[in-house]
Every structure is written in structure tokens, then in C-alpha cells.
C-alpha positions as CSV (number, residue, x, y, z in Angstrom):
1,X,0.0,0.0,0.0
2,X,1.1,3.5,-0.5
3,X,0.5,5.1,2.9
4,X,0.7,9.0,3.3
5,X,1.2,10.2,6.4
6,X,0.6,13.6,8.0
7,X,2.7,15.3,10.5
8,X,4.7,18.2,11.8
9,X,7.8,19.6,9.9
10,X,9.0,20.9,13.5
11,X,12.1,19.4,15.1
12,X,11.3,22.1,18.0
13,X,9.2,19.0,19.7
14,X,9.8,16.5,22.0
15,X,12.4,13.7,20.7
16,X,9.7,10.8,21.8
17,X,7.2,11.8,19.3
18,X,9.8,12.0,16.8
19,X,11.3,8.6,17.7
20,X,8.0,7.1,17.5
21,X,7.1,8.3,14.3
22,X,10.3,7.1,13.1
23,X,9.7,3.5,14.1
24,X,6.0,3.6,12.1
25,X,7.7,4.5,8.8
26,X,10.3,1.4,9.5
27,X,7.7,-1.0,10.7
28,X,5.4,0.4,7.5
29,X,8.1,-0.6,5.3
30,X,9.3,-3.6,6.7
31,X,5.5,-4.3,5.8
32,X,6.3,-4.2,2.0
33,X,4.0,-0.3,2.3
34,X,5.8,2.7,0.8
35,X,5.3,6.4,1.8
36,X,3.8,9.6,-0.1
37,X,4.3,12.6,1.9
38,X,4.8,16.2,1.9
39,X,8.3,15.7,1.4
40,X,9.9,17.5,4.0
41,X,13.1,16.5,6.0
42,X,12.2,17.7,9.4
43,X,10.1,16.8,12.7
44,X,7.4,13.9,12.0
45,X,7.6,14.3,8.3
46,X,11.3,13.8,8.0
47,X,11.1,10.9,10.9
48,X,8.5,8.9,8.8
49,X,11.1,9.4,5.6
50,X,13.9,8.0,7.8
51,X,12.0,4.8,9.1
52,X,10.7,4.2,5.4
53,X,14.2,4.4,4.2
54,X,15.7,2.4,7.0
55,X,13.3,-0.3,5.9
56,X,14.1,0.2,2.1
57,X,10.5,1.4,1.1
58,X,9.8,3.5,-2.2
59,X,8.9,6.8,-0.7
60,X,7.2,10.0,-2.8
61,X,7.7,13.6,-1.8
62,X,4.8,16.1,-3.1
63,X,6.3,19.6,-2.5
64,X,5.0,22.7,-4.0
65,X,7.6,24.8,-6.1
66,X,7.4,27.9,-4.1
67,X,8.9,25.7,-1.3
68,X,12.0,26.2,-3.0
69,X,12.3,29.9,-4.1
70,X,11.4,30.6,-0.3
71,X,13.4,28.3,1.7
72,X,10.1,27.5,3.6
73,X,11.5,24.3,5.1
74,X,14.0,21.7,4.3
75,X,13.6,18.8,1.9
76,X,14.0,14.9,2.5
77,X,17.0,14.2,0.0
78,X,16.5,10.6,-0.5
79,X,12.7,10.7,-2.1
80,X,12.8,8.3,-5.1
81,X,10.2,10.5,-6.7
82,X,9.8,14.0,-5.9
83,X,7.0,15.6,-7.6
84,X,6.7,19.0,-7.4
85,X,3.3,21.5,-8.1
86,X,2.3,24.7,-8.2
87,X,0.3,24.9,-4.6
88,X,-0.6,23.5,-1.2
89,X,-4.0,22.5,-2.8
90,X,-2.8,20.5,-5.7
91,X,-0.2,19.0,-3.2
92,X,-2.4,18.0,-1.4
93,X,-4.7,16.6,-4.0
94,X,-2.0,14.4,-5.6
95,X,-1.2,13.1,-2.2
96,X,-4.9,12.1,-1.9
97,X,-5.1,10.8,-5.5
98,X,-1.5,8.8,-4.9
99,X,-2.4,7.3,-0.9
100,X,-4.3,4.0,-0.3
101,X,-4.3,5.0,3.3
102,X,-3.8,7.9,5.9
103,X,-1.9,8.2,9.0
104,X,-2.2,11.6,10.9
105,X,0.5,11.8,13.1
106,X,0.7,15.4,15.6
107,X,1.3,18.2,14.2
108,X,0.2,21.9,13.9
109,X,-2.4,24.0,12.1
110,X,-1.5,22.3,8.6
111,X,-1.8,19.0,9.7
112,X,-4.8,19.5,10.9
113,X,-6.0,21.0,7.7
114,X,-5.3,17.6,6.0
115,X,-6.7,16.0,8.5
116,X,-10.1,17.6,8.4
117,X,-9.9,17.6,4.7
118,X,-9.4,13.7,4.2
119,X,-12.0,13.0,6.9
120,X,-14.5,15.5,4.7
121,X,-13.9,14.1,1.6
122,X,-14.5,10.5,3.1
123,X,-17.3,12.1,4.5
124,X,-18.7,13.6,1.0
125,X,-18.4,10.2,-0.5
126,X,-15.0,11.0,-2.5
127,X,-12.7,9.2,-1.1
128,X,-12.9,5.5,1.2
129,X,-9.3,5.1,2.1
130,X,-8.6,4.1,5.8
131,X,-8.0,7.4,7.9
132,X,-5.6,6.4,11.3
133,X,-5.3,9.1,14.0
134,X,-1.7,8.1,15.7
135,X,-2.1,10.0,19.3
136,X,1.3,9.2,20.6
137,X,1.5,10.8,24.3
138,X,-1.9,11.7,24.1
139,X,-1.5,14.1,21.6
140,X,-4.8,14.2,20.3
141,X,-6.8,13.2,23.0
142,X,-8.5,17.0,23.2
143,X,-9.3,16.8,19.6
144,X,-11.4,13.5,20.2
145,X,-13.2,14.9,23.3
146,X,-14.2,18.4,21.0
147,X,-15.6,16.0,18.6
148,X,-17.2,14.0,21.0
149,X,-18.6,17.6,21.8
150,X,-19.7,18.1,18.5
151,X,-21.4,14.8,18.0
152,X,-23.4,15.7,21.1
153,X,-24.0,19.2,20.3
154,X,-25.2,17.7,16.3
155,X,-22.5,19.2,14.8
156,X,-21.1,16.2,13.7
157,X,-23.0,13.3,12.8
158,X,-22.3,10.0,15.1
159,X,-21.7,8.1,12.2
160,X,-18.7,10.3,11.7
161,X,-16.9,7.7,14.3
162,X,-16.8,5.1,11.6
163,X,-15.0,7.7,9.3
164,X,-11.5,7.2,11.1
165,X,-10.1,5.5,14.2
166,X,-7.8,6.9,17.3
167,X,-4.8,4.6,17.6
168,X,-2.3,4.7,20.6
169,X,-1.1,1.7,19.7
170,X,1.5,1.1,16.5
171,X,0.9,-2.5,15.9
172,X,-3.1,-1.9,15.8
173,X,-2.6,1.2,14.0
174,X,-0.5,-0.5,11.4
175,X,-3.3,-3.6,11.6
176,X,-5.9,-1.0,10.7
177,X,-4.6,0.4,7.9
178,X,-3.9,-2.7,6.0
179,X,-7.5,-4.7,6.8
180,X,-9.7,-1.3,6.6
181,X,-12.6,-1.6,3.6
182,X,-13.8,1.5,4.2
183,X,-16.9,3.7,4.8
184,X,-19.2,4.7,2.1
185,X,-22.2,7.0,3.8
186,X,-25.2,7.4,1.5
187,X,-26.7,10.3,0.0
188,X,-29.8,10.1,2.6
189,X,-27.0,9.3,5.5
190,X,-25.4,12.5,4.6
191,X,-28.4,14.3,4.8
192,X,-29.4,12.9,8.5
């Protein structure tokens, strides 16, 4: 499977989160799974590189060109494809086209914006790819209680539970991912 993964491009974090998402990208690759991702050579995103690598997994960088006129962040060097596009939004819809799979690992404001957009499109009916929420140290555990809040406040439609799964645990994470057939909501389930 081609897994993308979402994360931070900070190396101003703690080294565990780092270390752990390192050890996903190995373990995804000793799997025979190969990685498209933002393409970027620090914090979470350059960790999952590095365990893909270690494991000698085909991994695709998707970087958008003004990435390099501005020096925004550093690359990961060792991509065996780098594909490069004009924006953020067709990055991030070649990622989608490319992925099999999701894993959203911490991160800031960005990652959250893939997140929410993945989980959307799943939503909407355009996409049925397994969605995984890694919440090493806990780091996601407020964002599961506000959409437990939403749920109960109808905000968010229970159903949206089936949309994605929390994981805390690597080996079920990675178990999820690979056995995962899907959600498809119908038209009158979008509607409820």
C-alpha cells in the first residue's frame, strides 16, 4: 500500500514523538508499504522518511515549487520520486489521488487542515481510504473529546466515528490500515 502520512515539519518537539514516528515509517516498510508525503526533511515528516528508508521502502515527496524559491522548510533528499506542483492544494490533492491509506501523526495548524480535509472528503463520499489518528503521548486526545462535543451538540454526525479510528497503539494502527474496507455514507445518511 502506498501510505501517506501527515505530521509536523517541527524538530522544535519532544524527541519521543519523533522517535516514534520514526519507528511507524520502519515497521510500515518492513511491511512491504511505501510512503507519499509532503516531502519535508524535518520533525514527523522527515522521521517517517527515515523509518521508510531504514526499511528500504519506495517513498514519494509532493512539494509545491514555491517551497523552494522561499526556503520554507528543508527537503528529505533521499525521495525516489519528488514531484513538485504549483500549490498547497494540488499538493495535497495528488497526495490524496496517490495514498491508499492515511496516518495523521501530531502536528500543527497544517496538519490539521489535512486531516479535516481527508475526513471530509470521506465524509462527502469521495474518497474510502482508511483514515488512522496516531495520538502518541496523548497528543490528540483534546481533539477526540471536542468531537465528541460536537457529536453531542449535532455538529457532527455520530456516524462520523466510523469515518476514522484513534490509535495509541503502533501495531493496531498498522493492523488497521492494512484490513480497513472502508466507509461509504449514503446520499440520505449525509443528509441525516
Amino acid at each position: 500500500m502506498r501510505i501517506c502520512i501527515f505530521g509536523s515539519a517541527s524538530n522544535i518537539i519532544d524527541d519521543s514523538y519523533i522517535k516514534a514516528t520514526e519507528e511507524l515509517g520502519y515497521e510500515l516498510g518492513k511491511r512491504g508499504h511505501s510512503l507519499v508525503f509532503g516531502a519535508g526533511s524535518e520533525g514527523l515528516m522527515g522521521a517517517s522518511a527515515r523509518g521508510m528508508k531504514k526499511a528500504g521502502a519506495e517513498i514519494t515527496g509532493v512539494v509545491p515549487e514555491f517551497f523552494f524559491d522561499d526556503k520554507i522548510e528543508s527537503l528529505f533528499t533521499e525521495c525516489t520520486k519528488l514531484i513538485k506542483t504549483e500549490s498547497m492544494r494540488e499538493r495535497k490533492h495528488i497526495m490524496e489521488e496517490l495514498a491508499d491509506a492515511f496516518i495523521i501523526t501530531p502536528g500543527g495548524v497544517g496538519t490539521f487542515e489535512e486531516m479535516f480535509e481527508i475526513v471530509t472528503l470521506k465524509q462527502l463520499g469521495r474518497i474510502n481510504k482508511p483514515i488512522a489518528i496516531y495520538n502518541i503521548n496523548h497528543y490528540y486526545d483534546n481533539l477526540q473529546e471536542m468531537m465528541e462535543h460536537s457529536m453531542r451538540e449535532g455538529f457532527v454526525k455520530e456516524k462520523c466515528h466510523d469515518l476514522y479510528r484513534y490509535f495509541d497503539d503502533m501495531d493496531k494502527l498498522i493492523n488497521f490500515v492494512e484490513t480497513d474496507k472502508g466507509t461509504k455514507w449514503t446520499v440520505a445518511e449525509l443528509k441525516r
